[in-house]
Wavefront OBJ file of the C-alpha trace (Angstrom):
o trace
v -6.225 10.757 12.773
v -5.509 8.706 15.782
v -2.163 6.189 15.704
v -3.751 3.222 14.568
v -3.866 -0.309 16.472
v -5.130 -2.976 14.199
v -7.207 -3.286 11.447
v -10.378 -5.372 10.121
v -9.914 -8.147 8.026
v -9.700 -7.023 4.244
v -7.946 -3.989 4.795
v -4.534 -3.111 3.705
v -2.541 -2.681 6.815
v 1.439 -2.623 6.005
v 3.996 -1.727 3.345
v 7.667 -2.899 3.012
v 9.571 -2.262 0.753
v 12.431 -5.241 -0.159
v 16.134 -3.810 -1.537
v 19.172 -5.471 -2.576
v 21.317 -2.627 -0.042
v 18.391 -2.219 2.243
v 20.749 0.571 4.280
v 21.100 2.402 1.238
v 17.526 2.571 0.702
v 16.769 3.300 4.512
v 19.116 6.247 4.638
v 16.933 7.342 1.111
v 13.685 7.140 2.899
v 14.844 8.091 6.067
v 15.990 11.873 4.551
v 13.002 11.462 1.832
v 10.149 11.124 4.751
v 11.583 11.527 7.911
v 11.214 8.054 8.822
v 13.190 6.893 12.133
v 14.408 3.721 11.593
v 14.743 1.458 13.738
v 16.184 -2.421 12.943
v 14.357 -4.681 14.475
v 15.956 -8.136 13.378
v 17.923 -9.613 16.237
v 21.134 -9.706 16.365
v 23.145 -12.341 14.087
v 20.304 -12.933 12.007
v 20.638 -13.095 8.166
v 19.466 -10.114 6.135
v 17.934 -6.324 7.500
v 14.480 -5.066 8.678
v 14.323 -1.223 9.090
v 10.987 -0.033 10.560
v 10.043 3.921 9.520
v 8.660 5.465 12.289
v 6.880 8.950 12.762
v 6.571 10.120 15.827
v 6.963 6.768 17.691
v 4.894 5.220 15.193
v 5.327 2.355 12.806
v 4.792 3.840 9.329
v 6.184 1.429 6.840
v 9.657 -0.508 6.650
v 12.521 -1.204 4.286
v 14.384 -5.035 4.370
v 16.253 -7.625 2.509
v 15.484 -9.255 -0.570
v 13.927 -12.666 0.407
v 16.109 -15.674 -0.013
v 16.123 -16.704 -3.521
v 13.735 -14.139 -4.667
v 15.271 -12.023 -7.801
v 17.956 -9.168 -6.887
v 15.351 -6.179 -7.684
v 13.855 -3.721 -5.425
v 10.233 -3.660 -4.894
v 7.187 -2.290 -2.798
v 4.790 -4.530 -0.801
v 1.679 -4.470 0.401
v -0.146 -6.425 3.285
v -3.943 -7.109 3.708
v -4.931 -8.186 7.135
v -6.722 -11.273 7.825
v -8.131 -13.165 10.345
v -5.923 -16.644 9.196
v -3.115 -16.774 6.486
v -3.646 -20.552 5.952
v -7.586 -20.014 4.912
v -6.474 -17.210 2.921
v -3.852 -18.905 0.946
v -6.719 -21.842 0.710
v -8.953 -19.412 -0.778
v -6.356 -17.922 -3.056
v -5.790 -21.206 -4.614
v -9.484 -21.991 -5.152
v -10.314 -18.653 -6.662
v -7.267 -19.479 -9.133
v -4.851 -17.385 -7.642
v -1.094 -18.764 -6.696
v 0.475 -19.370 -3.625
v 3.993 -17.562 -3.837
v 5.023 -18.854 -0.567
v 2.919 -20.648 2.320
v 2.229 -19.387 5.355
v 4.658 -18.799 7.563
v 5.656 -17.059 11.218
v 7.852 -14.401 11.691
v 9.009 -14.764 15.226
v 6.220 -12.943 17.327
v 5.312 -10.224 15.170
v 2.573 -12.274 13.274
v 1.851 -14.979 10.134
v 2.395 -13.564 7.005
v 1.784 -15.269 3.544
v 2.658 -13.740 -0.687
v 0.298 -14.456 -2.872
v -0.235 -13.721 -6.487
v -4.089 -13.193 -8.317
v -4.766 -14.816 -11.732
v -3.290 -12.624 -13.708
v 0.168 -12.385 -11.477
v -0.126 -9.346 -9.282
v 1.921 -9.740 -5.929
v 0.705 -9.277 -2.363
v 1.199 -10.496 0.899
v -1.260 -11.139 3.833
v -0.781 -10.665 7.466
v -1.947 -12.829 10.009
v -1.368 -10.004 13.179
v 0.463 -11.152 16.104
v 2.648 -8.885 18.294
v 2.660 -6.456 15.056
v -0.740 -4.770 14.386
v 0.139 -3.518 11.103
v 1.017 0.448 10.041
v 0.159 3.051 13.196
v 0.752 5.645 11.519
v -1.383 5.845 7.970
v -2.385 9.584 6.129
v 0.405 11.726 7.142
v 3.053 13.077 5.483
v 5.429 10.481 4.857
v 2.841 7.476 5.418
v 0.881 5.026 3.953
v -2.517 7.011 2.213
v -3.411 3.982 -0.620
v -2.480 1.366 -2.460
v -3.902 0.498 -5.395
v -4.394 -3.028 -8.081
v -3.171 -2.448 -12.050
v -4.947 -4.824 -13.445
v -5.603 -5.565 -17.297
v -8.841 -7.886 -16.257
v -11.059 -5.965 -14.150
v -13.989 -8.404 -14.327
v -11.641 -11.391 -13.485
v -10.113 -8.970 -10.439
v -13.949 -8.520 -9.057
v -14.311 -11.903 -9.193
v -10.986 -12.813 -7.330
v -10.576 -10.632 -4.360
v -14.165 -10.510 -4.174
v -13.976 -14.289 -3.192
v -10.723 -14.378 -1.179
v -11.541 -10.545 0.894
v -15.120 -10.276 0.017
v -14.430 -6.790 -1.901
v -16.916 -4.990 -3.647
v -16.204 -1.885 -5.920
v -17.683 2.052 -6.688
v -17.050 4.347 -9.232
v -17.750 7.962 -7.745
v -16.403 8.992 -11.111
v -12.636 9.351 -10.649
v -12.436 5.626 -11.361
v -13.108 2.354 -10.174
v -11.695 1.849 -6.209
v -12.197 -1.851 -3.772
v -14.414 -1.546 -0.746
v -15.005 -3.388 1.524
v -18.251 -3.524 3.464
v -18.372 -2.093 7.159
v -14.828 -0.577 6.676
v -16.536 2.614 7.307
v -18.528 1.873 10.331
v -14.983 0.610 11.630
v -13.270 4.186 10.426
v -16.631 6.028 12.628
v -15.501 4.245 15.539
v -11.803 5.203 15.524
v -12.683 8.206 14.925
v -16.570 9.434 15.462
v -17.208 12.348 12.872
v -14.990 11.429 10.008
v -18.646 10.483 8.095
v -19.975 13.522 8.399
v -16.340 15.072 7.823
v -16.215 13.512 4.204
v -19.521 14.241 3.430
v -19.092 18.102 4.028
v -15.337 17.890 1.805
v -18.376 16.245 -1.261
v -16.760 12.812 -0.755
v -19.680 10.676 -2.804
v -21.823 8.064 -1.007
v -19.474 4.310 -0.354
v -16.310 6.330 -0.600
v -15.596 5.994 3.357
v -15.846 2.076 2.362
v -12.950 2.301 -0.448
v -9.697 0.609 0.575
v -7.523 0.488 -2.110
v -7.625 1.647 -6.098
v -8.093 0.205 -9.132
v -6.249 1.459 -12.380
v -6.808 -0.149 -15.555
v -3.394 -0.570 -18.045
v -4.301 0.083 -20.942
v -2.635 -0.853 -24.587
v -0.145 2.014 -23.748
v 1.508 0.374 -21.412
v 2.043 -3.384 -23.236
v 4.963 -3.792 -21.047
v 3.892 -2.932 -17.132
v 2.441 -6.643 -15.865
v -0.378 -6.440 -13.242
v 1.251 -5.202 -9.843
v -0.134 -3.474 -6.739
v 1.496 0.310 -5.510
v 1.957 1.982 -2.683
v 1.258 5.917 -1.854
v 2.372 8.298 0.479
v 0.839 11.046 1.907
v 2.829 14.135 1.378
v 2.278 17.880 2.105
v 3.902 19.370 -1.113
v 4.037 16.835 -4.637
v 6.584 18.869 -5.859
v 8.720 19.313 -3.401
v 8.964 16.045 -2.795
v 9.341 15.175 -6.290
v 12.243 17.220 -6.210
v 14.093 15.921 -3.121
v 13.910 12.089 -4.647
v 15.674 13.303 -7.461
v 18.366 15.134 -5.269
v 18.338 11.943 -3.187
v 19.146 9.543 -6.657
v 15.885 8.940 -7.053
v 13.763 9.348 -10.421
v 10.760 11.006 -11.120
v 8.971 8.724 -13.656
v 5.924 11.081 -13.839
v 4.402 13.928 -13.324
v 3.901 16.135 -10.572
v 0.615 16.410 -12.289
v -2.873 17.275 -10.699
v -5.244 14.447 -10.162
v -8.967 14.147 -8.869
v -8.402 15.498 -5.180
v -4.783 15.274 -5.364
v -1.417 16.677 -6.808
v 0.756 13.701 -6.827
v 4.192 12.329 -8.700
v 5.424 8.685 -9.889
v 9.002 8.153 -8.331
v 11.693 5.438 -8.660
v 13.785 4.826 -5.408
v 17.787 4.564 -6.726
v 17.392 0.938 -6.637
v 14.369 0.932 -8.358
v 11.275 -0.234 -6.632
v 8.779 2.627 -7.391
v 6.042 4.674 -5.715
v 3.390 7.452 -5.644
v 3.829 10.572 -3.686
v 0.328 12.385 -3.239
v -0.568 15.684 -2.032
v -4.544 16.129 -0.945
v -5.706 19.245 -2.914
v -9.464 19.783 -2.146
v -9.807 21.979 -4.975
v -8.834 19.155 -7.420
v -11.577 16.854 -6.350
v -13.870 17.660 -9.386
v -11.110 17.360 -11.850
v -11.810 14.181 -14.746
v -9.802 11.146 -14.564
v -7.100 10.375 -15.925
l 1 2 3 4 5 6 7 8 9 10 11 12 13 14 15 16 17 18 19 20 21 22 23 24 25 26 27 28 29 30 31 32 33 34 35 36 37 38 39 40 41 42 43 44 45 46 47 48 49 50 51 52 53 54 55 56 57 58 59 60 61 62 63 64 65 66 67 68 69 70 71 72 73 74 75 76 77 78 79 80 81 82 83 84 85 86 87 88 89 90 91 92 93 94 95 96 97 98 99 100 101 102 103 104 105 106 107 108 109 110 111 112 113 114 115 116 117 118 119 120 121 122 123 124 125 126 127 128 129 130 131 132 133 134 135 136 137 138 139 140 141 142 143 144 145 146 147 148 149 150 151 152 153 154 155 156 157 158 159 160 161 162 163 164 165 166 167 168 169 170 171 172 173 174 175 176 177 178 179 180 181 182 183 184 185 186 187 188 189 190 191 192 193 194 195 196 197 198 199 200 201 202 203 204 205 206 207 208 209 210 211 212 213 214 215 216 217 218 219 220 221 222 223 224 225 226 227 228 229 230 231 232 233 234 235 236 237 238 239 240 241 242 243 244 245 246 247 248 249 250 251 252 253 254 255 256 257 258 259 260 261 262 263 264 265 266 267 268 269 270 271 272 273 274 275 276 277 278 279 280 281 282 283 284 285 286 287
């Protein structure tokens, strides 16, 4: 696909990723993906921003902890929006939180985090200078993200107020979309309709922008979060260069409707999926 340069409001568009030794975890990507990085933080200022690049293009990026946010390492995801301060408004009166207001980062743009009802984490981003990931569904980039949520009905009813998400179940389980998102993908990139309805993609799916998975009573501990996934040629080679890296493998590799993908921990901790498109997978059952 063409580098991307923006997005529609409603769309994921950025991932950081926020680490107490944010060189560490850059020199972890960096040999995981082949991320360039690239600090962008001027000089004298507090704290590290490392943007991954692929081939001259911003993929996703590894900082600092925020100030007085607890010492653990994390993934983050962005949703673009049109204004940060209506969002957070809109948060608040669809009984979400505001984590912290809005707020600029130099030119790059006006970000906001936010939390939904039941206390899943995410951040919105008000573009600027920064349009958001230009890189997205290559190896070593951004291909999902996706909402684990223990109240699905109360989730509809959330970001359907605040982003105006619907949802579809093409039977490999419930995924967000939001309307027009595909008419938006056909004019980046005229064809890619017809391409996913010749690879038996079902009606709405070129709508879907994120995933839903429901925890269940077998994992009582896990608290309602959003993940990120990357796009990588081979699951299981990846799999094993995390753990050669310090990383863990928390599950899998293990084969997936369309996809071959594995559940890895960073060696600080924060915690991702790595997922390898397998057309031949696509009629496989759900997990």
């Amino acid at each position: 696909m063409p580098e991307r340069d923006g997005y529609i409001p409603g769309v994921p568009c950025w991932t950081d990723t926020s680490q107490p030794d944010p060189a560490a975890a850059a020199e972890f990507y960096s040999a995981l993906f082949g991320w360039e990085m690239v600090d962008v933080m001027p000089g004298g200022t507090e704290g590290a921003y490392l943007v991954g690049r692929i081939g001259g293009g911003d993929a996703s990026a590894v900082g600092s902890v925020p100030e007085g946010a607890p010492p653990m390492a994390m993934w983050n995801t962005y949703i673009w929006v049109d204004s940060a301060d209506e969002t957070a408004a809109r948060v608040r009166d669809a009984g979400g939180s505001v984590i912290t207001e809005p707020f600029d980062i130099m030119d790059a743009g006006r970000m906001a985090v936010l939390a939904d009802p039941e206390g899943a984490v995410f951040c919105v981003w008000q573009a600027n200078q920064h349009k958001g990931a230009g890189v997205v569904n290559e190896h070593g980039s951004v291909v999902f993200n996706g909402l684990h949520t223990r109240d699905l009905e109360g989730a509809k009813a959330f970001y359907g107020a605040v982003f105006g998400w619907e949802t579809l179940n093409p039977g490999s389980g419930e995924m967000w979309t939001r309307p027009g998102y595909g008419d938006h993908l056909e004019e980046l990139t005229p064809g890619v309709r017809e391409q996913m309805s010749q690879m038996g993609a079902p009606d709405g799916f070129i709508d879907v922008v994120a995933a839903i998975q429901p925890l269940g009573e077998d994992r009582p501990d896990t608290p309602p979060h959003w993940d990120v996934t990357f796009a990588v040629d081979d699951a299981d080679a990846t799999a094993a260069r995390a753990e050669e890296l310090g990383g863990r493998v928390l599950a899998g590799p293990f084969d997936a409707p369309w996809v071959r993908m594995a559940v890895i921990a960073d060696p600080q901790g924060a915690t991702f999926n790595a997922s390898q498109f397998v057309l031949e997978n696509k009629d496989l059952p759900a997990a």
